[in-house]
Phi, psi and omega in degrees: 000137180267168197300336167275005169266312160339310150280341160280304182310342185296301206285341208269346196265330161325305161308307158307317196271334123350305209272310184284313204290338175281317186290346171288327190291303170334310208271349201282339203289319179331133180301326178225079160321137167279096192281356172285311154286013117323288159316305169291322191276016178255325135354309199282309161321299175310287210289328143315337166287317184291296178304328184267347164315311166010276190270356172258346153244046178260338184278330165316337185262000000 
């Protein structure tokens, strides 16, 4: 993949871990929080975090 592609998958993943940390935020404000989607987007988080460690030391090279 070329480096410009690299930053962009950085930035689309960048996003994703944005995107999640609002819906747990959203979902925790809820008088009865869903703690299984709760529990899944931080899963989800971890494993977007793991990729872009990745993809930023494919861009390093």
């Amino acid at each position: 993949m070329s480096k410009r592609g690299l930053k962009k998958r950085a930035e689309g993943l960048r996003l994703q871990i944005l995107t999640h940390q609002n819906k747990i935020k959203n979902e925790k404000a809820k008088q009865i929080p869903d703690e299984g989607k709760i529990h899944h987007w931080e899963a989800e988080i971890t494993a977007f975090k793991n990729s872009l460690a990745r993809v930023l030391r494919r861009l390093e090279k």
